[in-house]
C-alpha positions in Angstrom: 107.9 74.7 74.6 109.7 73.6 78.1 108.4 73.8 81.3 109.8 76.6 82.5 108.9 79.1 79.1 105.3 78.0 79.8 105.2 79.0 83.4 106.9 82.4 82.6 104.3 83.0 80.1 101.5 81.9 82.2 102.6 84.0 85.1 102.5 87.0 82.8 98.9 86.1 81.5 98.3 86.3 85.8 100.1 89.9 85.7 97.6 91.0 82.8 94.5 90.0 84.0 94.7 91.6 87.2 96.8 94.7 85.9 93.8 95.2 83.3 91.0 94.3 86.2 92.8 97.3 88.5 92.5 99.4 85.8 89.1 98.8 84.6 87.4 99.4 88.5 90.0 102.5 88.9 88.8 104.2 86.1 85.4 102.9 86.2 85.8 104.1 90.1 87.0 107.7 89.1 84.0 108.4 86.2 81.8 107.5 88.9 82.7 110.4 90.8 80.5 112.7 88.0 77.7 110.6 88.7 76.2 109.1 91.8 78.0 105.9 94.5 75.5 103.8 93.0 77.3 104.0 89.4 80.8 102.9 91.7 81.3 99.2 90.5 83.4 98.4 93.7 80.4 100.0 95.9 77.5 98.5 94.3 79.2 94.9 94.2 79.9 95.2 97.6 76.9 96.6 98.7 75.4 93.7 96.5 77.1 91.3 98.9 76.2 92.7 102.1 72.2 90.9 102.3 74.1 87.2 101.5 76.2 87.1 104.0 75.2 84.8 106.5 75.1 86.0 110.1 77.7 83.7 111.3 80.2 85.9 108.4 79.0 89.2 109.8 79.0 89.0 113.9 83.3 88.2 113.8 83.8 90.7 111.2 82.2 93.4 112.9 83.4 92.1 116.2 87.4 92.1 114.6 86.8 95.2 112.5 84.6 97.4 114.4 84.1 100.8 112.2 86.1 99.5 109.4 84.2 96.5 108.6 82.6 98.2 105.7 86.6 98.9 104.0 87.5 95.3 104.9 84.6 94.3 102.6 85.5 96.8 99.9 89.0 95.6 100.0 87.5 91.8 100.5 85.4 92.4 96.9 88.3 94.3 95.0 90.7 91.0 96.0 88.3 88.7 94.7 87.8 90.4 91.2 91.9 90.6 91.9 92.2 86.7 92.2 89.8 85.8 89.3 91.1 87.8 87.0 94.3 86.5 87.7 93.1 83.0 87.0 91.7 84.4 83.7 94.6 85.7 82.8 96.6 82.0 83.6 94.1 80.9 81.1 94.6 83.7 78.3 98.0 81.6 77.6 96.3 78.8 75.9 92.7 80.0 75.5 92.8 83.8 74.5 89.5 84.2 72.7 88.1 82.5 75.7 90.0 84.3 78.4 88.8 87.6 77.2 85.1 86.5 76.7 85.5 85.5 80.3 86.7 88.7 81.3 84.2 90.3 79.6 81.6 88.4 81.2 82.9 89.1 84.8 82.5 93.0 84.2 79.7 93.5 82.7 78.3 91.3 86.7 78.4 94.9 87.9 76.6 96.6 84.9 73.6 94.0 86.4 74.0 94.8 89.8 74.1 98.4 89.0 71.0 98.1 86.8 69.0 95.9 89.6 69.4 98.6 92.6 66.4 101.1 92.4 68.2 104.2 93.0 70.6 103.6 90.1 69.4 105.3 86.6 70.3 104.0 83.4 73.6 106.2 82.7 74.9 105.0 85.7 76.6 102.0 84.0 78.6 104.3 82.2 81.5 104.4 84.4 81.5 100.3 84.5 81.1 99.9 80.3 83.9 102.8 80.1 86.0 100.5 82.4 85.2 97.4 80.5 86.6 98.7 77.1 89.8 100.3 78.8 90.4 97.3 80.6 89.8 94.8 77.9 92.0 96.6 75.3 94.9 96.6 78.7 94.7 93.3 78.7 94.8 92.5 74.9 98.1 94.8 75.0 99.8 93.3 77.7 98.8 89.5 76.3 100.0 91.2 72.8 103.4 92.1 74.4 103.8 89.3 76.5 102.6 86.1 75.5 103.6 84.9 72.1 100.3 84.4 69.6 101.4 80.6 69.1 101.1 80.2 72.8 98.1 81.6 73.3 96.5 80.3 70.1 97.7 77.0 69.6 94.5 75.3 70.7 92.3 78.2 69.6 92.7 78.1 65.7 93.9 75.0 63.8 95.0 78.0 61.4 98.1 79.0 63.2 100.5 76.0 63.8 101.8 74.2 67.1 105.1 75.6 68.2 105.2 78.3 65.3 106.2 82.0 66.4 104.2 85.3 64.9 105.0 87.8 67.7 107.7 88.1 69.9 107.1 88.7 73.3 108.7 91.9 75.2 111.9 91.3 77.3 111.3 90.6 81.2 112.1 93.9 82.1 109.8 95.9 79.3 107.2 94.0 80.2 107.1 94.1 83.4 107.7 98.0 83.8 104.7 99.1 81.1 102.4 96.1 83.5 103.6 98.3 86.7 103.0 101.8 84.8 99.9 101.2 83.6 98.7 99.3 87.3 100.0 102.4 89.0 97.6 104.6 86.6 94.6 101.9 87.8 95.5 102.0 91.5 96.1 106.2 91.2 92.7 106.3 89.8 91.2 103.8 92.6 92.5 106.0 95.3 90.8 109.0 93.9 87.7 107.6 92.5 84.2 107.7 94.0 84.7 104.6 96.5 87.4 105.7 98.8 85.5 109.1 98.7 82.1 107.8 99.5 83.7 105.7 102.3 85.4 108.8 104.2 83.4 111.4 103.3 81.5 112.5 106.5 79.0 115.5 105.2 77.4 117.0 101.9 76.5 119.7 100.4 72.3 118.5 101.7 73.6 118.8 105.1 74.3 122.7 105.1 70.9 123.6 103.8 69.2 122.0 107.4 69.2 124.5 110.1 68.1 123.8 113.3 66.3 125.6 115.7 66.6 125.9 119.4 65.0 123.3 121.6 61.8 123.8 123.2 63.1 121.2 125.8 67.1 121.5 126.4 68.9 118.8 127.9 70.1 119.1 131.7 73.5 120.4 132.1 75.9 117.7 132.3 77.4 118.2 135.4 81.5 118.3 135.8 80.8 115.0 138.3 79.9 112.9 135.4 83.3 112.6 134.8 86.0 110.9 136.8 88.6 112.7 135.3 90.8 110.0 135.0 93.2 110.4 132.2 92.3 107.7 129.3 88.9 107.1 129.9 86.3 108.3 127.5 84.6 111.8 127.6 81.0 111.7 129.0 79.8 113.0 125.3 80.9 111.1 122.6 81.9 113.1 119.1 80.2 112.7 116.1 83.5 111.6 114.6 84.0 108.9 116.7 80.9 107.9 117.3 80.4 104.3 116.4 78.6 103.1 113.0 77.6 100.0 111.8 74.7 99.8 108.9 74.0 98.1 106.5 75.3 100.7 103.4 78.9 101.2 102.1 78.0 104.6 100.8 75.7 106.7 103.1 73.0 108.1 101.4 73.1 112.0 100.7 69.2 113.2 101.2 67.4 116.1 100.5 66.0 117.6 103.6 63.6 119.0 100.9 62.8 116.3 99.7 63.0 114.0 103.1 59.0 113.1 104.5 58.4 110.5 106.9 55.2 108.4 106.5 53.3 106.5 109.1 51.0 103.9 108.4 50.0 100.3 108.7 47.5 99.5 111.5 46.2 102.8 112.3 43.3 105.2 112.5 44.4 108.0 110.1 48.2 107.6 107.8 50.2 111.0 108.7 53.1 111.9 106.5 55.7 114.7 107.7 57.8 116.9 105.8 61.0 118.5 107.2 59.4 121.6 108.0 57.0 120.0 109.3 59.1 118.2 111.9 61.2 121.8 112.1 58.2 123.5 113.4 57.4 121.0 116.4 58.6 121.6 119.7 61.9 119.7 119.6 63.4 118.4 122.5 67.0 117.8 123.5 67.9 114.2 125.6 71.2 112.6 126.6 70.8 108.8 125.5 73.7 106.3 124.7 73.1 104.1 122.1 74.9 100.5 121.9 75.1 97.8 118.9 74.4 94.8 119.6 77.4 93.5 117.7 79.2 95.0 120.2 81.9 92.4 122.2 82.4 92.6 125.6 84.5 95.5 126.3 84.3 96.4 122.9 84.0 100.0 121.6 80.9 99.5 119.6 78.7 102.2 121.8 78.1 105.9 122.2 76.5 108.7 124.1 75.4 111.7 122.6 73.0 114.6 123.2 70.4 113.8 120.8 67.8 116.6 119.4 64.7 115.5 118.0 60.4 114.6 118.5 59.1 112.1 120.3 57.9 109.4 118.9 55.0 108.4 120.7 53.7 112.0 119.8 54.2 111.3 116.0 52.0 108.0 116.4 49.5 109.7 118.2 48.7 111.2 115.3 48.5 108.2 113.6 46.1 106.6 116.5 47.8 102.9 115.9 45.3 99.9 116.5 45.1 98.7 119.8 46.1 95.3 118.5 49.0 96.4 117.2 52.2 95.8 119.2 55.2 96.7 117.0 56.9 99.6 115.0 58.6 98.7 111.6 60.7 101.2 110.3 61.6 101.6 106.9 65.1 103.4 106.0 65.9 105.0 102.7 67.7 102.2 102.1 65.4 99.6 102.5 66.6 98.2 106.1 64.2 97.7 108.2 63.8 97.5 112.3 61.2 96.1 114.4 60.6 98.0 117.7 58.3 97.3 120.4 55.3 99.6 120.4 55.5 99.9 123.6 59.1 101.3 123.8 57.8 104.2 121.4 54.6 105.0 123.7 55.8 104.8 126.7 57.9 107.7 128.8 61.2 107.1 127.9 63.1 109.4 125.1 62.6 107.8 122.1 62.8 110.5 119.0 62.6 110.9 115.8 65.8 112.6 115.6 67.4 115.9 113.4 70.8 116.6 115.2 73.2 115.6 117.4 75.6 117.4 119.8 74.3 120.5 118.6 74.7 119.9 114.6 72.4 118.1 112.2 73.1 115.0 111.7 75.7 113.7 109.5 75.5 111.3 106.8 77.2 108.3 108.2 74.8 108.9 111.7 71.5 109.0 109.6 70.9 112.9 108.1 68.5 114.2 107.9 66.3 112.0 110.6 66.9 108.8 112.3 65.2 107.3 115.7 67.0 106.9 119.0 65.0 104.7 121.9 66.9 104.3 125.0 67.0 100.7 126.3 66.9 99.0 122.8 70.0 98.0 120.6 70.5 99.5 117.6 69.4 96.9 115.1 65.9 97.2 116.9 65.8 100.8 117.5 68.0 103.2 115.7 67.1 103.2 112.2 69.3 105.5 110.2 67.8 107.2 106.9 64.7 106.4 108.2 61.2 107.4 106.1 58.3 105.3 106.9 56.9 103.6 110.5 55.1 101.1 109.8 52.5 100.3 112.6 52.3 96.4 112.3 52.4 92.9 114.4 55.3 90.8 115.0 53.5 87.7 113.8 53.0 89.6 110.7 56.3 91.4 110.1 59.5 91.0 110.6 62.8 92.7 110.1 66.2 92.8 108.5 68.1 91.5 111.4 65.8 89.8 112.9 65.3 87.5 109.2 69.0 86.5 110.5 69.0 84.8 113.4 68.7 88.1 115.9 66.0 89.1 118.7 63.0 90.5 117.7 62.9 93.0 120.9 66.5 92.9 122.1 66.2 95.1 125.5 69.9 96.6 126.6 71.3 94.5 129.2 73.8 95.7 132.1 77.4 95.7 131.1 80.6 97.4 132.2 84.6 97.6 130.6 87.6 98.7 131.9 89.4 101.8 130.0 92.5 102.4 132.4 94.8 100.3 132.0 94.6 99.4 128.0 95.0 95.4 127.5 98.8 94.9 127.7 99.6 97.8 129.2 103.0 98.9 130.8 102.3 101.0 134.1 104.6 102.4 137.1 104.9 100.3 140.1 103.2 101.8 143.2 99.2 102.7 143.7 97.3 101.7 140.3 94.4 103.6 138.9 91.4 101.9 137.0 88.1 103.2 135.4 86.0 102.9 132.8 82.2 102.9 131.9 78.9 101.1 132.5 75.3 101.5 131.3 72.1 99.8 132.2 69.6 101.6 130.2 65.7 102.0 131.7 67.3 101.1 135.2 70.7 102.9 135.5 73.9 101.8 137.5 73.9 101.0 140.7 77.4 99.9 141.4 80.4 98.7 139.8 83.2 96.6 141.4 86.6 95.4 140.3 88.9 92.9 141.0 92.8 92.4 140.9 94.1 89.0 139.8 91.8 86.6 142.2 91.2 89.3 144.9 87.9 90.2 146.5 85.2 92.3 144.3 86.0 96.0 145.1 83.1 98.6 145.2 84.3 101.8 142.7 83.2 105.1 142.8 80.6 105.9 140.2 80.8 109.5 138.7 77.2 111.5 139.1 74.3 109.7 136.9 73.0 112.3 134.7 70.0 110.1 133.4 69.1 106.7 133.8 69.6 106.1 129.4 73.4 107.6 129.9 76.4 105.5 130.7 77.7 105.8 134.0 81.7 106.4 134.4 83.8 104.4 137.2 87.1 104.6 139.2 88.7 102.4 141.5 92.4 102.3 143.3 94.5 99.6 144.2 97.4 100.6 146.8 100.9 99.2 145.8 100.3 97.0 143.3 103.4 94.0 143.1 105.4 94.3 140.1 104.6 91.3 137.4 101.6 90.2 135.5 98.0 91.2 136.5 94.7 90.7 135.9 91.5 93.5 136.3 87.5 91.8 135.9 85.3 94.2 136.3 81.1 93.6 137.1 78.5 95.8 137.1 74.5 96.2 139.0 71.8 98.0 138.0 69.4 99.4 140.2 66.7 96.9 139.6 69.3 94.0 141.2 70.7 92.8 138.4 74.6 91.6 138.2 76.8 91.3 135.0 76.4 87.9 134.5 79.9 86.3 134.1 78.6 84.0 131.8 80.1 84.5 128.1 78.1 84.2 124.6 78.4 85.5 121.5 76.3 88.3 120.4 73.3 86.3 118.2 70.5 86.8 119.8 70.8 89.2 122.1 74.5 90.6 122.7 77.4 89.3 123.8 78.1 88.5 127.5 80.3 87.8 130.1 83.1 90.0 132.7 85.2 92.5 131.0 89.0 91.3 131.9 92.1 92.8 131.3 96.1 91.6 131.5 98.7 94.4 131.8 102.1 94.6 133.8 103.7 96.1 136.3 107.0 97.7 136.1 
């Protein structure tokens, strides 16, 4: 066999191993939908892969991706399977028996994961064995059709001589129109299985059966000065649909309210454990708080205000009576993530909750239904644990955390930080007076002031929209008369009422968030 006969061939063994991989997750992917995300082979493996990535993987792809980092990991996993398969197939030219033992081997990795994760029930491998067989046979067809037997055999049984012929392979064209028609059926099946649906699916049927009542504490009327009004900047009130989300879970868990309890123990006087009614019938109050990830880059989008609805904390651990010794909060999410919070930030004054809704509605899956916590002047990963069941009253030389296990504070307090939303980077805009604003929050202190500068001008003091709490971002404007036409520059800085400036200084987010002046290039024409 020449050269050029054995790369053909070998190039077609590439076609069928990932043609037949495409269609064993799609169809695997689609049965899945009759049974739970965990029994979704693309989910669980990626899901699988989410606790081994170092933090040095994680901090640029969240800073890159924002919101989508969780489908650039699906699509991440699916290329991989995509790639070795592919060299699988290269192999099933000379080796078949062992190509398809190897392929074999490769898909029943997800029938292990699936089986390892506690939520998954024995059936739920169905989808992935159902897959396997499909595929397998897909692949045998397409090796059947498009590699001869001697080629593939040669060195496999001494019973079938070098160089001899007992199939003939399909033309160029045949073959390669059933490998498209059956990769179209695996890639139809992908796009309406159970990941892509448990990756944009924002409610469930769990979340209709919560109804919440009316706050015994409402939240101040935002006034109409919180705004600036300036075309392009953010509302005051972020939406639940574009509210930020980073977590640690490709498919949000879908709870129960009926099931739901929260249970507080650890280093206390009496454990208390809450149903959902039971948190229903407390006196619920309503707060304005803007949360931020710490992941989030400097300027970046990775923060939100809402009006949150929901008990305080520190009257839930009351309850409890925690140990005087005791001087952190570990909460447990249904998940298994797990946050480490200050005590004190849960005891204190400020608005933390244990929360049911948000701008009016329960929660939704993707923000943490049917409770999470919010605590003003803590990042996220410290503070806002989604899912969340148990609080765990502890040490932090005894415990530690999720996040914290990878290189991030164990506290991580909210520090001062501003961005510019008017102009967007690159921008085009008229000639002639120029318009900038934006946002700024300093949580547990508030803003002071923010100033901006042109190009290598002189700070200039903006004018702040009304504060409607200290644990709400703050929104800015500024003008700058006849601005030259060219390339420009905005920085902008921001103070919090306690004296402390926006250092300039930049550094990536590990510990304790990114830093450094928010700058922006656009033009004037």
């Amino acid at each position: 066999m020449n050269r050029k006969t054995r790369a053909t061939h070998r190039f077609r063994g590439v076609v069928a191993g990932i043609v037949a991989t495409v269609m064993m997750f799609g169809l695997a992917d689609l049965i899945a939908r009759a049974f739970t995300p965990s029994a979704a082979p693309l989910l669980t493996l990626g899901q699988a892969i989410i606790p081994l990535a170092p933090p040095a993987a994680i901090k640029p792809v969240i800073a890159l991706f924002g919101d989508n980092d969780k489908l650039v990991l699906v699509l991440s996993t699916g290329l991989g399977a995509i790639v070795l398969a592919g060299l699988i197939g290269a192999l099933a030219v000379s080796r078949r028996r062992l190509a398809t033992t190897l392929l074999v081997v490769a898909g029943l990795v997800p029938v292990i994961v699936i089986v390892l994760r506690p939520e998954a029930g024995a059936i739920d491998v169905i989808p992935t064995l159902i897959g396997i067989a499909v595929g397998i046979t897909v692949f045998l067809l397409l090796l059947r059709f498009g590699v001869p037997t001697s080629t593939a055999e040669a060195t496999d049984s001494p019973d079938v001589a070098r160089g001899s012929r007992t199939s003939e392979p399909l033309s160029r064209r045949r073959f390669f129109g059933l490998a498209g028609a059956v990769g179209t059926i695996g890639a139809v099946t992908i796009a309406a299985g159970q990941t892509l649906v448990s990756l944009t699916q924002e409610a469930g049927a769990a979340v209709a059966k919560l109804v919440l009542p009316d706050p015994a504490k409402k939240a101040a009327a935002i006034p109409a000065a919180a705004s600036t009004d300036l075309d392009g900047t953010v509302p005051f009130v972020t939406e639940a649909k574009d509210f930020y989300r980073i977590d640690t879970v490709l498919s949000p868990p879908v709870i129960d309210p009926e099931q739901w309890s929260l249970r507080i123990h650890g280093m206390v006087e009496e454990e208390v454990t809450l149903t959902m009614d039971d948190v229903l019938d407390l006196p619920l109050e309503e707060h304005h708080i803007t949360l931020t990830c710490v992941s989030n880059p400097v300027g970046g989008d990775l923060v939100g205000n809402a009006t949150w609805l929901g008990y305080p904390v520190r009257d839930l651990l009351a309850r409890a009576r925690p140990n005087s010794q005791a001087d952190m909060v570990l909460s447990h999410s249904f998940d298994g993530f797990t946050a480490s919070t200050p005590i004190g930030a849960l005891t204190d004054d400020r608005a933390a909750l244990l929360a049911v809704g948000m701008n009016g509605q329960p929660l939704t899956p993707i923000h943490g239904f049917p409770a999470r916590l919010v605590v003003p002047g803590l990042y996220g990963f410290v503070s806002a644990t989604k899912w969340v069941t148990e609080l765990e009253v502890t040490r932090f030389d005894e415990k530690t955390a999720y996040w914290t296990d990878r290189g991030w504070d164990a506290k991580a307090p909210i520090l001062v930080a501003s961005r510019i939303e008017v102009p967007k980077p690159l921008a085009k805009v008229p000639a002639g007076d120029l318009r900038v604003g934006g946002t700024a929050w300093a949580q547990r202190s508030g803003i002071d002031r923010v100033e901006v500068k042109l190009d290598d001008g002189e700070w200039t003091q903006a004018d702040l929209a009304e504060e409607v709490t200290i644990d709400t971002w703050r929104q800015w404007r500024a003008e700058f008369a006849e601005v030259a036409a060219g390339s420009h520059t905005l920085t902008v800085r921001a103070t919090d009422k306690d004296g402390t400036v926006q250092t300039a200084k930049r550094r990536d987010s590990i510990p304790n968030s990114a830093t450094g002046h928010h700058h922006i290039q656009f033009r004037v024409e």
